[in-house]
C-alpha positions as CSV (number, residue, x, y, z in Angstrom):
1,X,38.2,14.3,9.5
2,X,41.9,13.6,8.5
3,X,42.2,12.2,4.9
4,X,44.7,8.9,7.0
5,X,40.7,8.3,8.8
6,X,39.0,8.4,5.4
7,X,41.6,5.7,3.5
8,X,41.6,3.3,6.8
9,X,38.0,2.9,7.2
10,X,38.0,1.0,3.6
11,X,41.1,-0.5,4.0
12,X,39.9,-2.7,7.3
13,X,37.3,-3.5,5.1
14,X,39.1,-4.8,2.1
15,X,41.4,-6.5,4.6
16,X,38.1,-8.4,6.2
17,X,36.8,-9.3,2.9
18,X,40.3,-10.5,1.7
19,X,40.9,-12.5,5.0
20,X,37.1,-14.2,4.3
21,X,38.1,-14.9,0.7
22,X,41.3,-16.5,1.3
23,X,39.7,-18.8,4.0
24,X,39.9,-21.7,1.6
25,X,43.6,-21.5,1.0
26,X,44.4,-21.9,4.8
27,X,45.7,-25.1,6.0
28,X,44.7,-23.8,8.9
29,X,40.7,-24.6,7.7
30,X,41.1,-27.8,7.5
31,X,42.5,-28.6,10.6
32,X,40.2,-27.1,12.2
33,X,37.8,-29.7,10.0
34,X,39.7,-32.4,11.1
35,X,39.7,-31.4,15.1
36,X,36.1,-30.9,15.1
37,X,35.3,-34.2,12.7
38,X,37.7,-36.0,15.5
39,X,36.0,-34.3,18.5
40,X,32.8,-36.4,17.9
41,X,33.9,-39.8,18.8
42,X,36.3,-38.7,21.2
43,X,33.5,-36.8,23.2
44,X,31.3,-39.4,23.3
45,X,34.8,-41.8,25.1
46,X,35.0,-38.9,27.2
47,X,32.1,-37.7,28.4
48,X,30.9,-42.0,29.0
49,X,34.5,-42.4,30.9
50,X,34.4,-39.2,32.7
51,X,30.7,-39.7,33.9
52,X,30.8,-43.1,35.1
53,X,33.9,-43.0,36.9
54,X,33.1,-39.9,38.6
55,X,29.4,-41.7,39.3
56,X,31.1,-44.4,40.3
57,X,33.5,-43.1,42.7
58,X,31.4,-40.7,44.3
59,X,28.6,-43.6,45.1
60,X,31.2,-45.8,46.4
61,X,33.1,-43.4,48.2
62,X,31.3,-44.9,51.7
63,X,32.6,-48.2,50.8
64,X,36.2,-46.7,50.2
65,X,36.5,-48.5,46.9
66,X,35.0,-45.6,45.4
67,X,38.0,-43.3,46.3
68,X,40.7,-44.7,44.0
69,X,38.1,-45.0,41.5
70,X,37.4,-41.5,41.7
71,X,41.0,-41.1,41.7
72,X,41.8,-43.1,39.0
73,X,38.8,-41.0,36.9
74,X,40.8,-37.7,37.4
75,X,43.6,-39.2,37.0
76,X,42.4,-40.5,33.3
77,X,40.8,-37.0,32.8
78,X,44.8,-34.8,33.5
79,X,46.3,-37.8,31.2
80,X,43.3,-36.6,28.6
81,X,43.7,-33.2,28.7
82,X,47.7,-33.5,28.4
83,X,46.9,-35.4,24.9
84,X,43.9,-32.3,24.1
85,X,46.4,-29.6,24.5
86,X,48.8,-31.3,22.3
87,X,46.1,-31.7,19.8
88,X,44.9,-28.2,20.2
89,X,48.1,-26.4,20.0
90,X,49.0,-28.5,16.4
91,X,45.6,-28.2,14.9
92,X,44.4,-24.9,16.2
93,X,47.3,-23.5,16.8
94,X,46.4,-22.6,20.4
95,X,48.7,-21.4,23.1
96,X,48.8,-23.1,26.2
97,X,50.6,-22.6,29.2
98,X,51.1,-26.1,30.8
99,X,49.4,-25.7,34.7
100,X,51.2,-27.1,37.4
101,X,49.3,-29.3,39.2
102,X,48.8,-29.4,43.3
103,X,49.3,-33.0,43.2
104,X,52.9,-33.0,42.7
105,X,53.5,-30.7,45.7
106,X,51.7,-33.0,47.5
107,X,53.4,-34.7,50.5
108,X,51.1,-38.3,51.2
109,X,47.8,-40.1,50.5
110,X,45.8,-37.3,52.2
111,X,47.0,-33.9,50.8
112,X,47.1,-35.5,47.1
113,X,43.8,-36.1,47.7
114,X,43.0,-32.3,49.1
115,X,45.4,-30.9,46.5
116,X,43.8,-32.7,43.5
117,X,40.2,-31.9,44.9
118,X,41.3,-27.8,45.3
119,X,43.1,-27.7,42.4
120,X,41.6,-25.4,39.7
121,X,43.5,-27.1,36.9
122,X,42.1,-30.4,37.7
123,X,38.4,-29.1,37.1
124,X,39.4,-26.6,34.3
125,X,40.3,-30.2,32.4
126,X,37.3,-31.9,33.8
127,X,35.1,-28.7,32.0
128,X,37.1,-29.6,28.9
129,X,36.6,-33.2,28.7
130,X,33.1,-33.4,29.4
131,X,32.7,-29.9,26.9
132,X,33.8,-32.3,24.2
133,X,30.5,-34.0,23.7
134,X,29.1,-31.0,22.7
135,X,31.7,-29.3,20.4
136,X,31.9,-32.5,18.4
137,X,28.2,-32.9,18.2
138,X,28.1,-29.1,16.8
139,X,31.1,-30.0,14.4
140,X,29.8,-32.9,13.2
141,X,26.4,-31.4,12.3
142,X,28.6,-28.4,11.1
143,X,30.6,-30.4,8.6
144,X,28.0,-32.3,7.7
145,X,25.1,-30.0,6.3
146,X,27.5,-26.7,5.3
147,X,30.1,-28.7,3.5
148,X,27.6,-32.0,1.9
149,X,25.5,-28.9,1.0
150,X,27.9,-26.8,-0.7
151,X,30.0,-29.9,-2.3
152,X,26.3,-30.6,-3.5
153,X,25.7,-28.1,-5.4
154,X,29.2,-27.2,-7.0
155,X,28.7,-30.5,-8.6
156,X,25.3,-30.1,-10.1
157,X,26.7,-29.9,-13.9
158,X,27.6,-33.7,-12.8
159,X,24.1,-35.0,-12.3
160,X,21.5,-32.4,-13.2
161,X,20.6,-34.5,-16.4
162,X,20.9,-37.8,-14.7
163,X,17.8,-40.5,-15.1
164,X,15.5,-39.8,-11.9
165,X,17.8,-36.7,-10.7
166,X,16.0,-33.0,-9.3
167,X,17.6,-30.5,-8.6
168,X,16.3,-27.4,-7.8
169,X,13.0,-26.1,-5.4
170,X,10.3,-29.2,-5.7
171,X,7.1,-28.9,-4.3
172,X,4.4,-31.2,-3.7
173,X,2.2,-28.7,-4.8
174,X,2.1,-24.6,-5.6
175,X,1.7,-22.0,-2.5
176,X,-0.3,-19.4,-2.7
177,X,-0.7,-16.6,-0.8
178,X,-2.7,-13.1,-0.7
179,X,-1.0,-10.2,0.6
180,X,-3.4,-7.0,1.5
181,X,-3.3,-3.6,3.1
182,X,-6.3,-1.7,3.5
183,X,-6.4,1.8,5.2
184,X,-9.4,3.9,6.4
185,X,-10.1,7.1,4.6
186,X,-13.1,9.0,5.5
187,X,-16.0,7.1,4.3
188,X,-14.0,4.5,2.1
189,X,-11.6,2.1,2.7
190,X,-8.8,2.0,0.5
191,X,-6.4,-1.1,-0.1
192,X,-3.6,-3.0,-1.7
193,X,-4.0,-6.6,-2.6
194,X,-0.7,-9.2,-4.1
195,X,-1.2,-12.4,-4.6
196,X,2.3,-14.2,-4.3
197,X,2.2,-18.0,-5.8
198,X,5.3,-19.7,-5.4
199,X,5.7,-23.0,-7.4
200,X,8.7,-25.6,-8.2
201,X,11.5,-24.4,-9.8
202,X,14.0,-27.5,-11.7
203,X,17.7,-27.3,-13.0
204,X,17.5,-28.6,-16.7
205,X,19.8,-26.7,-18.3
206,X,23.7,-26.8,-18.0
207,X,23.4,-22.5,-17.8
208,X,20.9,-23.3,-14.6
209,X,23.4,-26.1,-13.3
210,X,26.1,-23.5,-14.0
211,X,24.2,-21.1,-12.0
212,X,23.3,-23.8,-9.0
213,X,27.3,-24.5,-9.1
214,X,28.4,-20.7,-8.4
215,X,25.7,-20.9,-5.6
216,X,27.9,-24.1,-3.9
217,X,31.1,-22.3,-4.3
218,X,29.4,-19.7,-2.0
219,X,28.1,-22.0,0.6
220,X,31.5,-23.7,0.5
221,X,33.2,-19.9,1.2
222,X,30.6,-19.6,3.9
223,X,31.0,-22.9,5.5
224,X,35.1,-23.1,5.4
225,X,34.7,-19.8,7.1
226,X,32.2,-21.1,9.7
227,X,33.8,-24.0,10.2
228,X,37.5,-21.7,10.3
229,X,35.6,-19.5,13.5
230,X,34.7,-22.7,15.1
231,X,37.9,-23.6,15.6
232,X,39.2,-20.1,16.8
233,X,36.5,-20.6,19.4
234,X,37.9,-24.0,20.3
235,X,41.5,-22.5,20.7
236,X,40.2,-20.3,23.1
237,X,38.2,-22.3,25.0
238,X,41.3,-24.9,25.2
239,X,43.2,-21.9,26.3
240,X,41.0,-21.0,29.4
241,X,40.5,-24.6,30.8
242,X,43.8,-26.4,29.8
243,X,45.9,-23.8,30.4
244,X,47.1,-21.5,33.4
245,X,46.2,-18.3,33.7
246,X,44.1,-16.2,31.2
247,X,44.2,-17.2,27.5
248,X,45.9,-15.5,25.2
249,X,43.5,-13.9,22.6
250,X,45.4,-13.9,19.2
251,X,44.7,-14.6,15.4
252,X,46.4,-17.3,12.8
């Protein structure tokens, strides 16, 4: 093995744990905070909109009222995605290739209606708008229990001494548990027996509080860089139905 193969292997690694480490420091984190903490009410207007109109349309299409309904649905949902992909590219820092859509090549009532029907791009964004729903109801749950957890307890020298405050591991009551092993030999049986008793465990010192508080700065670290890969994944994914052609796969 070449002594260039021996260096790189530890290099890639210092290079991962730097690029994890200076996660925090990325503007780039946080608005990928703010696109999925936005992504929550605007998939719920999307995915109502999107749902009913096309419900709508489709049940009254024998009527013929329910065409330009239906129209008028899609129609919403290209307008929608126009305003996503400028959203994606300044938050996420997504590339996307505008598509160019059937409809304007379309010559009369009829082949609009065939072109916007056939047109991959059309349905790509439909994909997107009704996905919204449930990459804001993962981001909200994601900034909600990483981040109020970690922001928790980095500020535990705050409030572990306050009048009715716990912190720490409370149980209603002690567990305990007996852990045995017992293997046949000859005429006798010969075995291992732990008894594990797990009971509550309270900050009331500033050293524990101290210790509680390094714990949040890791869950913090953890979170801003779960919450950083979430929104790679939404780039991509805003890539391959807003877009035309295949996504680009890159790195900020």
């Amino acid at each position: 093995m070449a002594l260039s193969d021996a260096i790189s292997v530890p290099s890639a690694d210092s290079g991962v744990v730097r690029a994890v480490l200076l996660t925090p420091f990325r503007p780039r984190t946080y608005a990928a905070a703010a696109y999925l903490a936005l992504a929550f009410p605007l998939g719920i207007a999307y995915f109502v909109g999107t749902v009913v109109g096309i419900s709508l349309g489709l049940g009254l299409s024998v009527l013929v009222v329910g065409v330009p309904i239906l129209a008028a649905t899609l129609a919403g949902v290209v307008v929608v995605s126009i305003g996503e992909r400028a959203l994606a590219e300044a938050l996420l820092g997504a590339d996307i290739t505008p598509p160019s859509w059937k409809v304007r090549e379309a010559s009369g009532v009829t082949d609009g209606a065939v072109a916007v029907v056939t047109d991959l791009a059309v349905w790509g964004a439909v994909a997107f708008v009704l996905s919204k729903l449930v990459v804001g109801v993962a981001g909200f749950t994601l900034l909600t229990v990483l981040l109020s957890v970690g922001g928790s307890l980095l500020a535990t020298p705050l409030y572990y001494d306050a009048p009715g405050a716990s912190v720490g591991l409370i149980l209603p009551e002690p567990i305990r548990r007996e852990l045995s092993l017992v293997v046949p030999w000859e005429q006798f049986e010969v075995g291992v027996s732990f008894i594990v008793r797990l009971t509550s465990w309270e900050v009331s010192t500033l050293p524990g509080a101290l210790a509680m508080s390094l714990l949040g700065v890791l869950a913090l670290l953890v979170g801003l860089n779960v919450l950083y890969a979430a929104g790679w994944l939404c780039a991509r994914w805003a890539e391959l139905t807003l877009g035309q052609g295949a996504p680009s796969i890159g790195t900020d």
